[in-house]
C-alpha positions in Angstrom: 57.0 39.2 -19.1 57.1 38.2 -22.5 57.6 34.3 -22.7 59.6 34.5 -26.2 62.3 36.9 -24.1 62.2 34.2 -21.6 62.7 31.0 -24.1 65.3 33.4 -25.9 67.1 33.9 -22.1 67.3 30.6 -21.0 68.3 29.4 -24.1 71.5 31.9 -24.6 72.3 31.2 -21.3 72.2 27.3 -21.9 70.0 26.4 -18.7 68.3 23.4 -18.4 64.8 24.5 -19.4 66.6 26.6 -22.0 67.7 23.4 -23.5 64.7 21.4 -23.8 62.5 24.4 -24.8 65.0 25.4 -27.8 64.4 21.7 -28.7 60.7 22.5 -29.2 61.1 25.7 -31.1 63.6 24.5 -33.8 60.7 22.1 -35.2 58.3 25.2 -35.2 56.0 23.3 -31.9 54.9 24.5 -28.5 57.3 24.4 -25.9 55.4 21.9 -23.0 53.2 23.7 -20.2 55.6 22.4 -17.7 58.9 24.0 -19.1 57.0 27.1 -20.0 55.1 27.1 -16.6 58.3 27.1 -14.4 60.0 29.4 -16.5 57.4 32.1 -16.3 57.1 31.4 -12.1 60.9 32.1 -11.7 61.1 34.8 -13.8 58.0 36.1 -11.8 59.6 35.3 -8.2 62.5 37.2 -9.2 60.6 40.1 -9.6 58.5 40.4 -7.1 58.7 44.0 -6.0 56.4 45.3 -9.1 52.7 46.3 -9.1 51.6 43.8 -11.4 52.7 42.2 -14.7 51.8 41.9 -18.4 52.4 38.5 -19.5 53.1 38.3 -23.6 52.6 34.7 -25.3 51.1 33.3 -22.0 49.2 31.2 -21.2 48.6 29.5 -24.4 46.8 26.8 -23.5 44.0 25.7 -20.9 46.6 23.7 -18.8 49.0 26.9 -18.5 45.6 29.5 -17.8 44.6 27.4 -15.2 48.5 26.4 -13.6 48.9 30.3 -14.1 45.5 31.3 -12.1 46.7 28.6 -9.3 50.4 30.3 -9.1 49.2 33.8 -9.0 46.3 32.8 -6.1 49.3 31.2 -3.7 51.0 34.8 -4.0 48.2 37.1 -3.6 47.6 38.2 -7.5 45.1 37.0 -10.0 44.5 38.2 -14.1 43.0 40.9 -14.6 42.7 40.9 -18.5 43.7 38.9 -21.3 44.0 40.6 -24.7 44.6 38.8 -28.2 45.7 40.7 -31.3 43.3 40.0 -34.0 44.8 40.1 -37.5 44.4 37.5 -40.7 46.5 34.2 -40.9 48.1 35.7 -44.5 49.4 39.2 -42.8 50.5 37.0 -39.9 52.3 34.5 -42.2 54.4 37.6 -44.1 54.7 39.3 -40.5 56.6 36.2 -39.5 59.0 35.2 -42.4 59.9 39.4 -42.2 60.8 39.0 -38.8 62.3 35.4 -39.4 64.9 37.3 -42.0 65.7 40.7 -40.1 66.2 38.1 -36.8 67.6 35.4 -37.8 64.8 32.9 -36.4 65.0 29.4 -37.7 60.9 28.8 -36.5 60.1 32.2 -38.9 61.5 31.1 -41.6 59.9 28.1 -42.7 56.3 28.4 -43.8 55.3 24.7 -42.5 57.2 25.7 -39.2 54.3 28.7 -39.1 51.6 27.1 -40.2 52.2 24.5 -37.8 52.3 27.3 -35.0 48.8 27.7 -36.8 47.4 24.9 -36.1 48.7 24.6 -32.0 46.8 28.0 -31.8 43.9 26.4 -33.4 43.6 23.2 -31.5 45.0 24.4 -27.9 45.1 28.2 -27.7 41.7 29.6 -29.2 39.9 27.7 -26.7 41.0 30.3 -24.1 39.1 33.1 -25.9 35.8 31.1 -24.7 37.7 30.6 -20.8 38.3 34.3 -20.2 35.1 35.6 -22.0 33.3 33.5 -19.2 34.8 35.4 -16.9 34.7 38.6 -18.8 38.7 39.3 -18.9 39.0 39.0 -23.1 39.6 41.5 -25.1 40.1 41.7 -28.6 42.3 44.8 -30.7 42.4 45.3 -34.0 46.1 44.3 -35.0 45.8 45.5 -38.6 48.1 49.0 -39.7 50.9 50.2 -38.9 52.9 49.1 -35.1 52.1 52.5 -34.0 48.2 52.5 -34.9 47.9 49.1 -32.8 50.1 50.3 -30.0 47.8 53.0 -29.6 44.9 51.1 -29.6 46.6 48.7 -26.9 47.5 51.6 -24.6 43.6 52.7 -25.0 42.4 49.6 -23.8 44.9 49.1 -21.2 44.1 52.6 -20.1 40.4 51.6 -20.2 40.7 48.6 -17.7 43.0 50.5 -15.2 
């Protein structure tokens, strides 16, 4: 369940927490735990009769790791692994304003709108490297090269866990 794809969803489809989270995005910010957080449980109660899910772009910060654990405990699931992507601010700064022109995305293409991004991931997201190393769920890949050279090296590490 990718959280972008739900953002994206909701906000083509107009709904209420499409609205307010589009609201967040266009100024290149977080969209709030709680707007994320019920986004991500419907999507997930919808979609019950799966063996498990990969969640992309969540949780992002301590709030949503520790609402997420709570959700998945009151239907019988926990995490299993977390996995971050590591690659340099730079790459990820040309990565972005790329995908901001082939796309069309008004939060990719405006460096300040990125670096911004930067600096939530700083402040509230890197914190949860330290959270799931505790409980030894983090793993880190190498997101240098080309998609296919870090796909593989996901799929390897996935493999390795299962």
């Amino acid at each position: 369940i990718s959280t972008g794809d739900l953002f994206r969803k909701n906000i083509s489809n107009k709904t209420k927490l499409g609205l307010e989270a589009k609201s967040y995005l266009d100024k290149g910010d977080l969209v709030p735990d709680s707007v994320t957080i019920k986004m991500l449980e419907n999507e997930v109660l919808s979609n019950k009769d799966v063996n498990g899910y990969i969640f992309d772009g969540f949780p992002r910060t301590l709030n949503q790791a520790k609402s997420l654990d709570s959700f998945l405990v009151s239907i019988n699931l926990k995490i299993n692994a977390t996995i971050a992507l590591d690659v340099n601010e730079n790459e990820l700064i040309s990565r972005l304003l790329d995908r901001g022109k082939i796309n069309n995305r008004s939060d990719d293409q405006d460096i300040e709108k990125i670096k911004n991004r930067f600096n939530e991931y700083n402040t509230k997201t890197s914190i949860l490297i330290d959270f799931y190393q505790k409980q030894d769920k983090f793993f880190s890949v190498d997101g240098k090269g080309t998609v296919d050279d870090i796909t593989s090296r996901l799929f390897d590490l996935v493999d390795s866990l299962i």
